[in-house]
C-alpha positions as CSV (number, residue, x, y, z in Angstrom):
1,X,145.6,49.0,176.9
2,X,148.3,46.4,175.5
3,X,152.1,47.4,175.2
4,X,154.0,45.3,173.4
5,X,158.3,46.8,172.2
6,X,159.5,44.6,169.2
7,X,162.9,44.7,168.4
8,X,164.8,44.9,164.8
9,X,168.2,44.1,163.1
10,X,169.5,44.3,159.3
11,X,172.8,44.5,157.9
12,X,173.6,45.4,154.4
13,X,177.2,45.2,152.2
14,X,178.1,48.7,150.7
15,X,179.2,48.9,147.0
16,X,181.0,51.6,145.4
17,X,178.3,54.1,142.8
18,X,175.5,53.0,144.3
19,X,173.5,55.9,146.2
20,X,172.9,55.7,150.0
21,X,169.4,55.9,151.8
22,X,169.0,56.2,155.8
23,X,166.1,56.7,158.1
24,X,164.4,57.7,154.5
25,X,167.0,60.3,153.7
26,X,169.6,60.4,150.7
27,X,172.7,60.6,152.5
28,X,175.8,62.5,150.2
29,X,178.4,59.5,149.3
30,X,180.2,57.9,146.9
31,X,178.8,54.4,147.8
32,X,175.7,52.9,149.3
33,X,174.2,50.0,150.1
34,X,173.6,46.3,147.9
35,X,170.3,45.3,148.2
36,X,167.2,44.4,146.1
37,X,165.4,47.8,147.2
38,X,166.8,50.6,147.7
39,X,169.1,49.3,151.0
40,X,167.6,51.8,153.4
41,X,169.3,49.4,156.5
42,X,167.3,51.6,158.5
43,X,164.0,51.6,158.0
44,X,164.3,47.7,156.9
45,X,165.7,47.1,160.8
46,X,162.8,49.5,161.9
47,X,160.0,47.5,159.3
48,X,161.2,44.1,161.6
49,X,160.7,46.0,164.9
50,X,157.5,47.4,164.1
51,X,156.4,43.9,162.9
52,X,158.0,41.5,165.7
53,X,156.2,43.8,168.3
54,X,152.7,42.9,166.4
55,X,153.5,39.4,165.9
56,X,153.1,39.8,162.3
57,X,156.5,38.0,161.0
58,X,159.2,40.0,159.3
59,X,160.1,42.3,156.4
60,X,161.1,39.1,154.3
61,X,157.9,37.4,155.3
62,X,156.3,40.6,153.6
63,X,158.7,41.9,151.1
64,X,160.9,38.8,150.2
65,X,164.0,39.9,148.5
66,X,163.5,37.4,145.6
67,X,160.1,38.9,144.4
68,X,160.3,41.2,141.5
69,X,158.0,43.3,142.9
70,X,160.5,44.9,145.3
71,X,162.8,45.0,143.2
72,X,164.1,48.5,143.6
73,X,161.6,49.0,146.3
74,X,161.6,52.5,148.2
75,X,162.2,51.4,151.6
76,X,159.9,54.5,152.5
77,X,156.7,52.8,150.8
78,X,157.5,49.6,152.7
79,X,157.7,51.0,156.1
80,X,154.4,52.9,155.8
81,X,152.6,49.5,154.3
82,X,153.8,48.3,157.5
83,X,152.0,50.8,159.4
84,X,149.0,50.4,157.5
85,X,148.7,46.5,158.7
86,X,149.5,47.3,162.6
87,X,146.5,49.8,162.1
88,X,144.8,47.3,160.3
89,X,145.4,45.0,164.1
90,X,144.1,48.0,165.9
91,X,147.7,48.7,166.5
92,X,149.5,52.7,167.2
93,X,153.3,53.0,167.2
94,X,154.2,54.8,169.9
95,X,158.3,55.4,169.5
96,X,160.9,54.2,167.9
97,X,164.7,54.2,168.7
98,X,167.3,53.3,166.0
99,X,171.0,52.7,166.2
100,X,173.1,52.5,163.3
101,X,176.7,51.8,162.9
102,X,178.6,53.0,159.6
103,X,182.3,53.9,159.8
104,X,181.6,56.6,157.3
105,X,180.2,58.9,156.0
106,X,179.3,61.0,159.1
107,X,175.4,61.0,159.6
108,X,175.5,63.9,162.3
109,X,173.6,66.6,159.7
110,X,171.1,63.9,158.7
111,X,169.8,62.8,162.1
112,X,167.1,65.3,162.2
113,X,165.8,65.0,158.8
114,X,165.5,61.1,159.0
115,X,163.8,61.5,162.1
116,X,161.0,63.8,160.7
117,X,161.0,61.4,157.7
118,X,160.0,58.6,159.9
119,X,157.7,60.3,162.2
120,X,155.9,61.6,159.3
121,X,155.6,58.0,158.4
122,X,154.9,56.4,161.3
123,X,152.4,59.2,162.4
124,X,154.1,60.2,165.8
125,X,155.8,63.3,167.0
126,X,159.7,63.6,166.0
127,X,160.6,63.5,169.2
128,X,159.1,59.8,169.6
129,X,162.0,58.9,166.9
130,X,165.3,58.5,168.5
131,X,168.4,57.8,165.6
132,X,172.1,57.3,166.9
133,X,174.8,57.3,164.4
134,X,178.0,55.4,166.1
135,X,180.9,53.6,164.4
136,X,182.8,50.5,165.3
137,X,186.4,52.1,166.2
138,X,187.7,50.6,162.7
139,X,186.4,46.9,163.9
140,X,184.6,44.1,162.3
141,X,183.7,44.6,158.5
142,X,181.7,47.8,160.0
143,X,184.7,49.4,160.4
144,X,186.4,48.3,157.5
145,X,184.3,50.4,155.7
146,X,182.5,46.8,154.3
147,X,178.6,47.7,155.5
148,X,176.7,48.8,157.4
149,X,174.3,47.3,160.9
150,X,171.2,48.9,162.2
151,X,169.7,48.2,165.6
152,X,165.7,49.2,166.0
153,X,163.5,49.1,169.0
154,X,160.0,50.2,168.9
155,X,157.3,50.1,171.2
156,X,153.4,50.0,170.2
157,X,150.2,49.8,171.9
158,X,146.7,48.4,171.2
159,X,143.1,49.1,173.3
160,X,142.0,46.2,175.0
């Protein structure tokens, strides 16, 4: 059996009106994230770990953020068309572990539901998806409240 763990990173600015998506979950805010999808930092950071691990280049490679057919994209959709090509390699996903660093708002009552969003997703167990929630102690344009950084690791494993 092959192991392989691929690693992920996004960041996104927050803007003021915009609505807020997380680990596939609407999160209650008065601002969210500027992207060309729908900014779920997340799941983007998760897409990259998921793909780095099969070798398969990254979420720009497969979603560029100058196409207009991701234009507004649900981050959701994305992350399971990922999982459809690592199947398509013969590829499982295993686990996932995501870290995510917003000063506010405080992501302690959605933790569970984004990990049963993304383990219905990536077709695991919730308790293969780890999220952490942290902040930056009011440093770096994390803490001043100007985006957001997401952190992914995930581990996947192919018959030989």
């Amino acid at each position: 059996m092959q192991l392989r763990i691929g690693q992920g990173y996004d960041v996104h600015a927050i803007g003021a009106g915009l609505p807020m998506f997380l680990g596939g979950v609407q999160i209650d805010c008065p601002f969210g994230f500027i992207a060309h999808s729908d900014g779920d930092v997340a799941i983007h950071a998760l897409c990259d770990a998921l793909l780095g691990a099969a070798a398969l280049g990254d979420i720009g490679l497969h979603f560029p953020d100058n196409s207009p057919e991701w234009k507004g994209a649900d981050s959701k959709d994305l992350l399971a068309r990922v999982v459809k090509m690592l199947s398509a390699e013969g590829w499982k996903v295993n686990n996932a572990d995501i870290t995510i660093a917003l000063q506010a708002p405080k992501l302690r009552p959605y933790i569970d539901p984004m990990r049963c969003v993304l383990a219905g997703i990536l077709g695991i167990d919730a308790g293969a998806v780890s999220v952490k929630a942290t902040t930056t102690e009011r440093l770096g344009f994390v803490g001043r409240g100007e985006g957001c950084e997401v952190w992914a690791v995930a581990t996947i494993t192919k018959e030989s």
